[in-house]
C-alpha positions in Angstrom: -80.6 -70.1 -111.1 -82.5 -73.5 -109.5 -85.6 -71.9 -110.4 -87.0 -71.8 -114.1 -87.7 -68.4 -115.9 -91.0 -68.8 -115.9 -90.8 -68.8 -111.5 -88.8 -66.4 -111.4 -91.0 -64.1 -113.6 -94.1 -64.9 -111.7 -92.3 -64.1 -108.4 -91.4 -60.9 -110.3 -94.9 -60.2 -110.6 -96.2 -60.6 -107.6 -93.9 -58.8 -105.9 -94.4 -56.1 -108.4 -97.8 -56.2 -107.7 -97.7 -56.4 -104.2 -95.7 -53.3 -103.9 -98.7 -51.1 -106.6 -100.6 -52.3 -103.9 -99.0 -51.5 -100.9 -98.6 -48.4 -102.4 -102.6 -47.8 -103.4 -103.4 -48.6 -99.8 -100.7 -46.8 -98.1 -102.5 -43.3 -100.4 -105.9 -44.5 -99.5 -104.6 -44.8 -95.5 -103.7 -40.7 -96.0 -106.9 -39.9 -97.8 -108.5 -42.2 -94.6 -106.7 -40.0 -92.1 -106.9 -36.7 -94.0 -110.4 -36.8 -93.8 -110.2 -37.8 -90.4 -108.3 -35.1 -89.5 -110.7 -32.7 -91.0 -113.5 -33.7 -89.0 -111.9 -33.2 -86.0 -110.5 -29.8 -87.1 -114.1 -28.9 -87.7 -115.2 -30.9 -84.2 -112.9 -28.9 -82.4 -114.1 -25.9 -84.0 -117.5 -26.7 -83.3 -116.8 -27.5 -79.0 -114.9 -24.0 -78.9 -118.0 -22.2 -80.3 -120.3 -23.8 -78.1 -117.9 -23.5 -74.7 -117.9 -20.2 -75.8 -121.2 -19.8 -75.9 -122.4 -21.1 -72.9 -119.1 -19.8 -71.0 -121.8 -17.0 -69.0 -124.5 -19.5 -68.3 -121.8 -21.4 -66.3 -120.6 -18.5 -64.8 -123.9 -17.7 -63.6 -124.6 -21.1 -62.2 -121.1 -20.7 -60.5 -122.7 -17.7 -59.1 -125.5 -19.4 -57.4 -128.0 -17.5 -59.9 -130.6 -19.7 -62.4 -133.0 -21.7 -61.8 -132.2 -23.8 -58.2 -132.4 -27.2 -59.7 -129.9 -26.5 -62.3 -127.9 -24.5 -60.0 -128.0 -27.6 -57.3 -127.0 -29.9 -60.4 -123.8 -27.8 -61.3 -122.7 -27.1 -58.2 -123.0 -31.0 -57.3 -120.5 -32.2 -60.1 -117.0 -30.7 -59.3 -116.0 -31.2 -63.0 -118.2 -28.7 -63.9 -116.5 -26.0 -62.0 -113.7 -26.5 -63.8 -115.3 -25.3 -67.0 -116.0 -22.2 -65.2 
């Protein structure tokens, strides 16, 4: 009771409204990482069609069959024959 009502109210205040805003940025932080999560759902989505796609063409190249150059190329990067 050192402090005058008038303090104490303000201090009331503010930590009133630092909590509503706490609060607005804490929602827009899981509206941030909602979104975020839906683009990498549909990235994912996205890589798996294309891995699928091509999954033959590296098989081929695996194979020794294609054009040389590209065949060279794939069979010069190991990390490639792990897609394989």
């Amino acid at each position: 009771m050192d402090q005058p009502r008038q303090v104490r109210i303000q201090a009331f205040q503010a930590a009133q409204k630092k909590k509503e805003d706490q609060a607005k940025e804490l929602l827009k932080k899981k509206e941030r990482e909602k979104e975020e999560a839906a683009k990498m759902a549909a990235q994912v989505a996205v890589n798996g069609r294309i891995a699928s796609s091509m999954k033959k063409y590296w098989a081929a190249l695996s194979n020794g069959e294609g054009d040389v150059s590209e065949v060279r190329r794939f069979r010069r990067k190991p990390e490639l024959g792990l897609l394989v």
